[in-house]
C-alpha positions as CSV (number, residue, x, y, z in Angstrom):
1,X,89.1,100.6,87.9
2,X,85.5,100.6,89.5
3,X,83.9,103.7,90.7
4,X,83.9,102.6,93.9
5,X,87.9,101.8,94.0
6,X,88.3,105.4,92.6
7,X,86.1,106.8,95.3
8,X,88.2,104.7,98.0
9,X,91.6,106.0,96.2
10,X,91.2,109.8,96.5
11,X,89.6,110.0,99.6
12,X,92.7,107.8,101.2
13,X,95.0,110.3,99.2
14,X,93.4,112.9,100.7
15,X,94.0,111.2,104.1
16,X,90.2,111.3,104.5
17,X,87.9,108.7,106.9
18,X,84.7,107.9,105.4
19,X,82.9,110.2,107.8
20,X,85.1,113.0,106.7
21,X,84.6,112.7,103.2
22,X,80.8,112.6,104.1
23,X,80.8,115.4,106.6
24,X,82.8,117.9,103.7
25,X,80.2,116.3,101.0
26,X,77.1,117.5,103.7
27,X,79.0,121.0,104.5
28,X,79.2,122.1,100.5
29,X,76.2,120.9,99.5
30,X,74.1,121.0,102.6
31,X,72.8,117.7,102.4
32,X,72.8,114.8,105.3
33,X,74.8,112.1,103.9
34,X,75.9,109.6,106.1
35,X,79.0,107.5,106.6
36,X,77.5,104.2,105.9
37,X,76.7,105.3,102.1
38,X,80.3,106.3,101.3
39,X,81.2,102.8,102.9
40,X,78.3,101.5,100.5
41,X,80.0,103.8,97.1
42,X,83.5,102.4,97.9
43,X,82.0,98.7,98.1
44,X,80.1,99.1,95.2
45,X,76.7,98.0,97.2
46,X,75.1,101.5,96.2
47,X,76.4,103.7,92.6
48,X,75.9,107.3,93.4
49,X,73.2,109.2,91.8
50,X,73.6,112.3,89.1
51,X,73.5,114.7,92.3
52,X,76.0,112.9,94.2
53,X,78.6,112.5,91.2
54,X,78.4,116.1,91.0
55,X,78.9,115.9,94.7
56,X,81.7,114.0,94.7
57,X,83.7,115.5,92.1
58,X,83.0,118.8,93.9
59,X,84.5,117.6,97.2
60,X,87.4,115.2,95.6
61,X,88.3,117.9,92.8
62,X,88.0,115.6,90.3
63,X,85.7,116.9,86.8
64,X,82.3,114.6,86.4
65,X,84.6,112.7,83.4
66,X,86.7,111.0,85.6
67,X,84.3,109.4,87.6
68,X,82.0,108.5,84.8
69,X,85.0,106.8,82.6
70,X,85.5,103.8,82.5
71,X,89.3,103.6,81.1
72,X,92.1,103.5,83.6
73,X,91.5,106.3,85.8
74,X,94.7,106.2,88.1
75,X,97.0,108.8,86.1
76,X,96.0,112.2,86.0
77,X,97.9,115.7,84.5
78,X,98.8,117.7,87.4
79,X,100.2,120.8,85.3
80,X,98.8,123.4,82.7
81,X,100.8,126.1,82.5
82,X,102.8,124.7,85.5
83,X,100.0,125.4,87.8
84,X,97.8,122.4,89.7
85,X,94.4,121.9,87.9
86,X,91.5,119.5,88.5
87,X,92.8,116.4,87.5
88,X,91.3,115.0,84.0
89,X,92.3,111.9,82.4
90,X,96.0,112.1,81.1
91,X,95.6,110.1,78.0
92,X,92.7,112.3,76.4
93,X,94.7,115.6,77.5
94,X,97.9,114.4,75.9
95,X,96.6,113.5,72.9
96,X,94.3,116.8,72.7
97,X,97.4,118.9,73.5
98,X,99.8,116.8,70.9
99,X,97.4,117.1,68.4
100,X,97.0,121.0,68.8
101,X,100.4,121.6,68.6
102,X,101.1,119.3,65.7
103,X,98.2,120.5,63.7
104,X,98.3,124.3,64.7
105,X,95.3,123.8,66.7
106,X,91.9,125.9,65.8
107,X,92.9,129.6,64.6
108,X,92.3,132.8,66.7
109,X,89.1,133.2,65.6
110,X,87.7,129.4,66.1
111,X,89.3,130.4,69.4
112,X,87.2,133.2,69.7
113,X,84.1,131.5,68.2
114,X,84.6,129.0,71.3
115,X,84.7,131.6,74.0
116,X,81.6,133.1,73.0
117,X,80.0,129.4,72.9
118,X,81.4,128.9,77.2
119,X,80.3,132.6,77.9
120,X,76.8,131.4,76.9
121,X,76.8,128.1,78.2
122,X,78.8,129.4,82.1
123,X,75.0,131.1,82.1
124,X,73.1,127.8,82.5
125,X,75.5,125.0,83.2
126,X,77.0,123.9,86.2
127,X,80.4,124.8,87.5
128,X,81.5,120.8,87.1
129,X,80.3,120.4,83.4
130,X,82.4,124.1,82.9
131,X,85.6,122.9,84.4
132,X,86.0,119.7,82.5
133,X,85.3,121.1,79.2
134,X,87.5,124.2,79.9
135,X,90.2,122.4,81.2
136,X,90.6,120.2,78.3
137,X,90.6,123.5,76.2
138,X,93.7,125.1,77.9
139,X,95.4,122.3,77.3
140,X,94.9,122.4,73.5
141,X,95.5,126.2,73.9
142,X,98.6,126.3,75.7
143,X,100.0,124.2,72.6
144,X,99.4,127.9,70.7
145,X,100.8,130.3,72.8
146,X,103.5,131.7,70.5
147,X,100.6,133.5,69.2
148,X,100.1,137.3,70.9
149,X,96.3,137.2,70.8
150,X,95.7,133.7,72.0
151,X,97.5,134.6,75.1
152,X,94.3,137.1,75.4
153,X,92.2,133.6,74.3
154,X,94.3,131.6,77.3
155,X,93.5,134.2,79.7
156,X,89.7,134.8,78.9
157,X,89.3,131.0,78.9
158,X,91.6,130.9,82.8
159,X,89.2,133.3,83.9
160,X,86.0,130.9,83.5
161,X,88.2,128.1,84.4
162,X,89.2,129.8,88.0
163,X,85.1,130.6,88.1
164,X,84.6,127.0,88.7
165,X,86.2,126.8,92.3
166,X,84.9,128.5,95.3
167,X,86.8,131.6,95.9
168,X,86.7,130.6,99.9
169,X,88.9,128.0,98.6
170,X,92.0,130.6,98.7
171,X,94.6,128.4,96.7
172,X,92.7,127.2,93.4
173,X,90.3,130.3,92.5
174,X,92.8,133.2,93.4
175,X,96.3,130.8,91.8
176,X,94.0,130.7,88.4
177,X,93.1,134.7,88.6
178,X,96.2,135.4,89.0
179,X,97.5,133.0,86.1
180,X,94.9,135.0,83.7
181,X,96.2,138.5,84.8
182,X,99.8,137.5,84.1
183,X,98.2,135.9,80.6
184,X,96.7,138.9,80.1
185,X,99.5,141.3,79.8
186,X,101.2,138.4,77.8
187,X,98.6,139.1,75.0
188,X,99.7,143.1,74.7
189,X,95.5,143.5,74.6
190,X,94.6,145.8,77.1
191,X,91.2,145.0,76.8
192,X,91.7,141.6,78.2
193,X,93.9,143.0,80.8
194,X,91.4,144.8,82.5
195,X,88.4,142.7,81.7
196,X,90.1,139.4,83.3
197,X,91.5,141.1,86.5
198,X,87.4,142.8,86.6
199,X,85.4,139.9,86.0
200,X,87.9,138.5,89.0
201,X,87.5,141.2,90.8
202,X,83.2,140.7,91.1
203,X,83.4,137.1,91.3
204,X,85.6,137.6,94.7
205,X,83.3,140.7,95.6
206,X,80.1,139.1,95.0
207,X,81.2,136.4,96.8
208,X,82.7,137.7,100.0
209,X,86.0,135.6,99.6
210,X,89.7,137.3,98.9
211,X,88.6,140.5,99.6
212,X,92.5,141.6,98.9
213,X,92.6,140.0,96.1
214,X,89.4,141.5,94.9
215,X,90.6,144.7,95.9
216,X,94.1,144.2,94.4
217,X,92.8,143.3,91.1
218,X,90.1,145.7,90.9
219,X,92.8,148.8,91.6
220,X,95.4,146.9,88.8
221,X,92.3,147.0,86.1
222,X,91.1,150.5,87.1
223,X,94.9,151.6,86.7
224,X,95.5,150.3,83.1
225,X,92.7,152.1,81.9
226,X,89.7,154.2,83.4
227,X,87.6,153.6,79.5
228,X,84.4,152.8,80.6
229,X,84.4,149.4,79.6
230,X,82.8,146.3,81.1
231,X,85.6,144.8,82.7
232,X,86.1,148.7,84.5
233,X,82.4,148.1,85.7
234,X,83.4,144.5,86.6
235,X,86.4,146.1,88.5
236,X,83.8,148.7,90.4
237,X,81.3,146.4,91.5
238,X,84.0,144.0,92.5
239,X,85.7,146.6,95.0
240,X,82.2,147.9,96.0
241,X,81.1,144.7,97.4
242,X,84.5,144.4,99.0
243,X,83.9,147.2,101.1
244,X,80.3,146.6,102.1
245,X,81.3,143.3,103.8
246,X,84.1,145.2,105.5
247,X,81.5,147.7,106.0
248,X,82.8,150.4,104.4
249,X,79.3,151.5,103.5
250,X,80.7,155.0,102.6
251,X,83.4,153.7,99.6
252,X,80.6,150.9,98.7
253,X,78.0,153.5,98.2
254,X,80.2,155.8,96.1
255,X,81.5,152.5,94.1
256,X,77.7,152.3,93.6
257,X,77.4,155.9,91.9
258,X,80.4,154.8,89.7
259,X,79.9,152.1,88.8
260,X,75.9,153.0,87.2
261,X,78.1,155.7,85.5
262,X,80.1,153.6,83.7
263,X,77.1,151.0,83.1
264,X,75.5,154.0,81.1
265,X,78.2,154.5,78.8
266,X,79.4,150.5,78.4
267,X,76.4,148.3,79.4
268,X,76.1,145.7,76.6
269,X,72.6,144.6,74.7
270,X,74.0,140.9,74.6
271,X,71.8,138.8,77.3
272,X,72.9,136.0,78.1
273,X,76.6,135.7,78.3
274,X,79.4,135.5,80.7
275,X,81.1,138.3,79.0
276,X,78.3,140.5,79.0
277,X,76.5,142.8,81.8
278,X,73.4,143.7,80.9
279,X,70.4,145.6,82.4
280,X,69.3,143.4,84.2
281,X,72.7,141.6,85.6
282,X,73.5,145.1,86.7
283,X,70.6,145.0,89.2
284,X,71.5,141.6,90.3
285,X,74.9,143.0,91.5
286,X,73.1,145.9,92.6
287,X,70.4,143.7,94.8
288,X,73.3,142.0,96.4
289,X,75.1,144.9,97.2
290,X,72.4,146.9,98.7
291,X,71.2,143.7,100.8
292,X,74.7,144.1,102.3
293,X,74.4,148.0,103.5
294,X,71.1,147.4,104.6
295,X,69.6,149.6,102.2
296,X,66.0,147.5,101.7
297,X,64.5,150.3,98.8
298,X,67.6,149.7,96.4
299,X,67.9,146.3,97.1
300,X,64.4,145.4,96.2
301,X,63.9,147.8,93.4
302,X,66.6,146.2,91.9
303,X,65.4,142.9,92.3
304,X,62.2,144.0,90.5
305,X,63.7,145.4,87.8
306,X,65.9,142.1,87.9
307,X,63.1,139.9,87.4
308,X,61.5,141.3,84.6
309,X,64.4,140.6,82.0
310,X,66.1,137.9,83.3
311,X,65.5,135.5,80.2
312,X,63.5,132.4,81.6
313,X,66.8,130.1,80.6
314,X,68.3,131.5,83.4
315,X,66.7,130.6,86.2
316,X,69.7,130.6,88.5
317,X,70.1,134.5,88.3
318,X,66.4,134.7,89.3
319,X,67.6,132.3,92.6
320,X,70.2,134.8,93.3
321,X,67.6,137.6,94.0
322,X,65.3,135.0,95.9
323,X,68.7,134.7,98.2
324,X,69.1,138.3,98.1
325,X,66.1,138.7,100.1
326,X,66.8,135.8,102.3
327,X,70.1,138.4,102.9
328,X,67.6,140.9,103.9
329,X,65.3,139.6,106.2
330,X,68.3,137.6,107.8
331,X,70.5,140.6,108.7
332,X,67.2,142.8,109.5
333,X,67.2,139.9,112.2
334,X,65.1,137.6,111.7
335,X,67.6,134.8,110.9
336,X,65.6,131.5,110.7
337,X,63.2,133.6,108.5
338,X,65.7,134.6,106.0
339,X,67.5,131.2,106.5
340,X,64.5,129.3,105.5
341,X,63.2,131.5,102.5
342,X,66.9,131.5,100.9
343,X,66.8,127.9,101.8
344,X,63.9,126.7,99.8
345,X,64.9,129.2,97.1
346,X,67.9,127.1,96.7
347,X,66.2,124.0,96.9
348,X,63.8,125.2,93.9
349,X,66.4,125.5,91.4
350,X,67.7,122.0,90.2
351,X,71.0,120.7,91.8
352,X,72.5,120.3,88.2
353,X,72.0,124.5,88.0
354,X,73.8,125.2,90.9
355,X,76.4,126.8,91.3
356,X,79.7,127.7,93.9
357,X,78.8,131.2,94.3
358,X,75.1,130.2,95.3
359,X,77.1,127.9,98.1
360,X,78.7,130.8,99.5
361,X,75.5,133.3,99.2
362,X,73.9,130.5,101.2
363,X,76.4,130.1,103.8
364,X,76.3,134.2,104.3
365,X,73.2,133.8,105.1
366,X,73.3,131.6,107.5
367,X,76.4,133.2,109.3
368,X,74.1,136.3,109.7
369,X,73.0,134.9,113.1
370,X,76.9,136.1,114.3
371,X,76.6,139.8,113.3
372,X,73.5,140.2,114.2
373,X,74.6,139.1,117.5
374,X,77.1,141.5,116.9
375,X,75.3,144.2,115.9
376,X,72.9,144.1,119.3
377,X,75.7,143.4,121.5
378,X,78.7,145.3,120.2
């Protein structure tokens, strides 16, 4: 099948016109896209670009892979673990999985080996390279789960997977959270119980989507255990921004407190990992945070502090505290200000490092304009 046949396929099983597909293509990824190139992709006049293939298999929920094959692209697995998941090419899958189950598949601590190889690499990679490699891996995992501690594995690995979809979505990010809770307390390990519903719990926090969820999470990880741990300070920071955006500056600021409390006794040394919350990853969730109450003095004393560890290989956490201001100056009122400095922060960082949760940060600023409305005219 050509690319531009696939292209046609899923946007006409999606019951899209060309102009929709464009228009949700320019609203995720703020571009101007017109009708007349989608018409050109799906004629084959015009091959999309690295920027739009990431585009595309953003919008059409399909991993880079699929677009870029050139086997028969037409069936796709539907099910891991009997939940939907970005469709991947069955073939490769099936044989993955089969050959797993028939071979008894990498042992727990290849497993672990790999996790510690996607923590690293969720750092600089983009969300689309992350979901296609991880969702080939559950499938080979799910071939092993009669094994206590790969359930832990499973649900470490669902965790990054649910990452790679915009919480605002409401279905896909929350459906695989929840999947890795339940795979969580499958493993026994209540470690991984609290760290997967905590690192859930910030990712919906930090980025204003599923607030109940956030919440819910958080309150079910701070429940199985109060350890200071960094899935507890995950769990923290994830209800703290909750209740900023509902502006419950009160309960965020005390979250706050607690959460720098626990950060004493569990921060990790490890840099530049997924699974790890380091100095200066602390003040990027402190940064945001404060942006939110208003609290300019925190907000940009953690950014400076921020700034001077970030390792240079990360230069999408440095773009999150260039947004962070844009926050600032947008809810301090001057809107198009903040719009624009957040703006051509995103635009510095290469589209291949961006990422869902920099979407959203962009979008909240944007929407500023409306509560600051608000605010003056209550």
């Amino acid at each position: 099948m050509e690319l531009g046949e696939l292209i046609r396929d899923l946007r006409k099983a999606r019951g899209w016109s060309q102009g929709r597909l464009a228009s949700a293509i320019n609203a995720a990824h703020g571009t101007t896209l017109a009708r007349e190139y989608v018409s050109n992709w799906e004629r084959s006049k015009i091959t999309p670009g690295a920027f739009y293939l990431a585009a595309l298999s953003a919008t059409l929920d399909v991993p880079p892979a699929v677009l870029e094959s050139q086997v028969d692209r037409r069936e796709f697995l539907t099910d891991v673990a009997g939940a939907a998941i970005a469709p991947v090419v069955a073939s490769d899958l099936l044989s993955a999985g089969f050959a797993a189950r028939l071979s008894g598949g990498p042992s727990a601590d290849a497993w672990e080996a790999k996790l510690t190889r996607y923590g690293t690499e969720y750092m600089s990679l983009g969300a689309a390279d992350i979901q296609r490699r991880v969702s080939a891996e559950l499938v080979t995992v799910q071939q092993q789960l009669d094994n206590p501690r790969l359930w832990s594995v499973a649900a470490r690995l669902m965790t990054l997977y649910a990452k790679t979809f915009p919480g605002s979505d409401g279905s896909k990010a929350v459906h695989w959270y929840r999947m890795a809770a339940k795979a969580a307390d499958e493993s026994g390990d209540d470690d991984a119980r609290v760290w997967v519903r905590g690192r859930a719990a910030i990712a919906l926090g930090y980025e204003g989507a599923a607030l109940g969820v956030a919440d819910v999470l958080a309150d079910q990880a701070i429940a199985i255990s109060d350890r200071p741990s960094l899935g507890l300070l995950n769990a923290i920071f994830g209800k703290a921004h909750a209740a900023a955006i509902r502006g419950d500056h009160a309960t965020a600021r005390k979250l706050l407190t607690d959460g720098r409390r626990v950060f004493d006794q569990a921060g990790s040394h490890e840099q530049t990992s997924d699974y790890a919350v380091p100095w200066w990853r602390i003040n990027v969730f402190v940064s945001l945070l404060a942006a939110r109450l208003g609290d300019e003095a925190t907000a940009v004393a953690a950014q400076e502090a921020a700034r001077t560890e970030i390792p240079s290989a990360l230069p999408r956490f440095a773009t999150h505290l260039e947004m962070h201001r844009g926050l600032m100056l947008a809810r301090s009122g001057d809107v198009s200000g903040g719009t624009a400095y957040a703006r051509t922060a995103l635009d510095a960082l290469p589209p291949e490092k961006h990422s869902l949760t920099l979407r959203l940060l962009m979008a909240e600023v944007e929407q500023s304009r409306g509560r600051v409305d608000q605010l003056r005219n209550p």
